[in-house]
N, C-alpha and C positions, 0 to 999 in steps of 0.2 A: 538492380542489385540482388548478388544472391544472399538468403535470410537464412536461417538454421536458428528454430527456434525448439527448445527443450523445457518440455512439461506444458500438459494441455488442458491445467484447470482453468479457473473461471478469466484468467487475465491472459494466461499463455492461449487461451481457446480464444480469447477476445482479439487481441495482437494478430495472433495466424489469420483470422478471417477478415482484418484490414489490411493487413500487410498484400497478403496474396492477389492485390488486384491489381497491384502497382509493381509485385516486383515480384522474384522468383522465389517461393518459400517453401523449404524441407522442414520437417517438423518430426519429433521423437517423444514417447511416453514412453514408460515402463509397462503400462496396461495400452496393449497396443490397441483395444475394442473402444477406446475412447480420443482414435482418430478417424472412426470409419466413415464419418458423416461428411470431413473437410471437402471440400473440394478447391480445385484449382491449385490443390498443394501435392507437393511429393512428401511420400509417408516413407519413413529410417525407423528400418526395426533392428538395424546393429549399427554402432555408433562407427563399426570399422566403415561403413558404408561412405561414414563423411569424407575420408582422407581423397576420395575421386571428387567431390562436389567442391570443395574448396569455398567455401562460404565469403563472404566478405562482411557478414555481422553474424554475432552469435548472438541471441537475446538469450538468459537466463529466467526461465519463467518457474523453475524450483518450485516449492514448500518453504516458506523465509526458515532459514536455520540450515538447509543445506544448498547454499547458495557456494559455498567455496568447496564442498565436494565436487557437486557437478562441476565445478571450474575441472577440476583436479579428472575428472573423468574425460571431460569432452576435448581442453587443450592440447594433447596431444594429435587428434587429428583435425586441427583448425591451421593452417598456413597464417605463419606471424603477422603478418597483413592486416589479418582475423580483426576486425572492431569487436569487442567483447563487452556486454551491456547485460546488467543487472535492473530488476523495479521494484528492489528490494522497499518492503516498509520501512525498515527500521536499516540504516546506513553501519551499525557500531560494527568497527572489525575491517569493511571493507578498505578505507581508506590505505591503511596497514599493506591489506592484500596484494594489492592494484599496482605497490610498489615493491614488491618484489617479482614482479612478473615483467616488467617491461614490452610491456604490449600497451598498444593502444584500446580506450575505456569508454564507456559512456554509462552514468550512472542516473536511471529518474524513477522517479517515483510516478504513479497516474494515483491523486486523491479520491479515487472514488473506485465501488465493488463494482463488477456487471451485475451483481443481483439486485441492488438497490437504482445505480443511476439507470436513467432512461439510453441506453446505447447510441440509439437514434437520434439524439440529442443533446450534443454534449457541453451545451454553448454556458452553462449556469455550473461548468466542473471545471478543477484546476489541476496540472500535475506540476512536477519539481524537476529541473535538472540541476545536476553536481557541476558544478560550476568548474572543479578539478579536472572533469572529461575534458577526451580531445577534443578540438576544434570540429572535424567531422562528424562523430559523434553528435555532438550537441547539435550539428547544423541537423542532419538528419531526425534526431528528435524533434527539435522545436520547428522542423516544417511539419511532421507527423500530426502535431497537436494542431497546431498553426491550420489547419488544411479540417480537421475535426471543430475548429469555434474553442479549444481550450483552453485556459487563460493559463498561462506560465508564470514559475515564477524560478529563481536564479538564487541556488544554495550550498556555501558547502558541505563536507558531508556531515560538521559537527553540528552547522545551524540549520540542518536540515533535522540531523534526530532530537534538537530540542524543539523544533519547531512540534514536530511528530505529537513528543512527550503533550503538550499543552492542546495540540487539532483531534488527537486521536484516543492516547492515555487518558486524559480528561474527561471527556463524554463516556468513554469508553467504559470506566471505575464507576461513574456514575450510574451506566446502565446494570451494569453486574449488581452492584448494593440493590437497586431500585428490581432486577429478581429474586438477589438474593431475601426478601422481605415480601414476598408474592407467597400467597398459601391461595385455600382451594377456597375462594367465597368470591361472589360475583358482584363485579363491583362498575354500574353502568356509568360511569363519569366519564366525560370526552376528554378531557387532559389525561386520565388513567390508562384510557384505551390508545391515546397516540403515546405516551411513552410505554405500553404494552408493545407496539407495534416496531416501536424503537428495538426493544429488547431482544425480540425477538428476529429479529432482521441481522442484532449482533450475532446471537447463537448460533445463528445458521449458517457464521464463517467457519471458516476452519479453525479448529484448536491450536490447531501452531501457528496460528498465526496470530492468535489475541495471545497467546502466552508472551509469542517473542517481541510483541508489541507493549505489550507489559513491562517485560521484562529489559526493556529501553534504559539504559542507566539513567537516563534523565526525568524517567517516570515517579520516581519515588519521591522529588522533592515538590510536582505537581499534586501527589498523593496527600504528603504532606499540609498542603498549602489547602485543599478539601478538608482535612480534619480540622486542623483550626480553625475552620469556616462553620462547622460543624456544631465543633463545639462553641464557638462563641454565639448560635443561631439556639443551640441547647440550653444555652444558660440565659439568654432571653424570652425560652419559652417557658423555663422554672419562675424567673423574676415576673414573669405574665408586665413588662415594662413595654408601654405602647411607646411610648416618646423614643426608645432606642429601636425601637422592631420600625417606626415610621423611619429611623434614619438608615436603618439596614436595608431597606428595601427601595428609597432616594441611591443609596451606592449602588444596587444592584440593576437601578434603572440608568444609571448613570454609563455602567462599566457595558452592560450590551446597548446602548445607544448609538445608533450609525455617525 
């Protein structure tokens, strides 16, 4: 199959360097010095270049948030044929999109960074496909993963961004508060230092992409659902009430129990 994959951060750099061993793949950045290391790929330093190579999958590997620019950039030199595949985090919008264009779609997510999962091992990670995508589409991704040990899971794109809201938003709030309350004093505790480690692994995504992950409509009622949790954990610390803090903490062994 020929691949035409655009943008070569941590996920589009991830994709190019599995894809290309199985099938033919051209690949494009804006900052062309951060394709120089690929191999086995052909490197597109003008997008006119696509309209001879005639792709048969486009993956979208963007900045989440300009996901439907690059649509709007690259679609004209992609042959209608074109399978056109987003790994957006966060889905809001696109459903919308997909249907105005009448081309054929594939829309998944892969749940996990290159910076944090083990690459070489993918068999304890999960990605998502949009249940809405074509038939080939999907068959294509889910051997991708299939062929990787990754557990799949079948969403569409609304119960994929609440899903999102609650796997990602969630942990996610929690990490930002738990820096946002970090000052400069050393503090050798082992629970401190692995959600230090947590924190810090967050940080180190991109900004646009914890914003737009944020910024998930569905985040705010997860947010929500933390502060009441909060404060009710607040006002049992005021009351110094053992008998309720015993049964707060029976719920909270209950709710993460396998």
């Amino acid at each position: 199959m020929k691949i035409f994959i655009l943008g070569t951060g941590r996920m589009g750099a991830w994709l190019t360097e599995e894809l290309c061993w199985n099938h033919e793949v051209w690949v494009h950045d804006q900052d062309p010095l951060r394709m120089k290391y690929f191999i086995k790929v052909h490197r597109i330093l003008d997008l006119h270049e696509l309209d001879a190579v005639k792709p048969d999958l486009f993956i979208n590997c963007v900045a989440l948030g300009n996901t439907v620019e690059a649509y709007r950039e690259v679609l004209p030199h992609l042959p209608e044929s074109c399978i056109i595949a987003d790994i957006a985090s966060v889905k809001n919008g696109l459903a919308d999109y997909y249907k105005t264009l009448n081309r054929p779609f594939v829309s998944s997510h892969p749940m996990f960074g290159p910076t944090l999962a083990n690459i070489r091992d993918l068999h304890d990670e999960s990605a998502v496909i949009i249940s809405e995508s074509c038939d080939e589409g999907k068959r294509f991704f889910r051997e991708f993963y299939q062929h990787l040990g990754i557990k799949i899971f079948d969403y569409s794109f609304e119960e994929h961004d609440r899903m999102v809201a609650y796997s990602l938003s969630t942990p996610f709030a929690s990490s930002m508060v738990f820096a946002a309350c970090m000052k400069k004093q050393e503090a050798p505790g082992t629970n401190f230092k692995r959600h230090m480690a947590i924190a810090k692994g967050l940080l180190a995504e991109d900004d646009r992409l914890l914003t737009e992950i944020m910024f998930n409509q569905y985040t705010i009622r997860q947010l929500e659902l933390i502060n009441s949790q909060l404060a009710y954990l607040t006002h049992i610390i005021r009351q110094r009430d053992y008998e309720e803090m015993k049964k707060f903490l029976d719920t909270l062994r209950s709710n993460i129990a396998d």
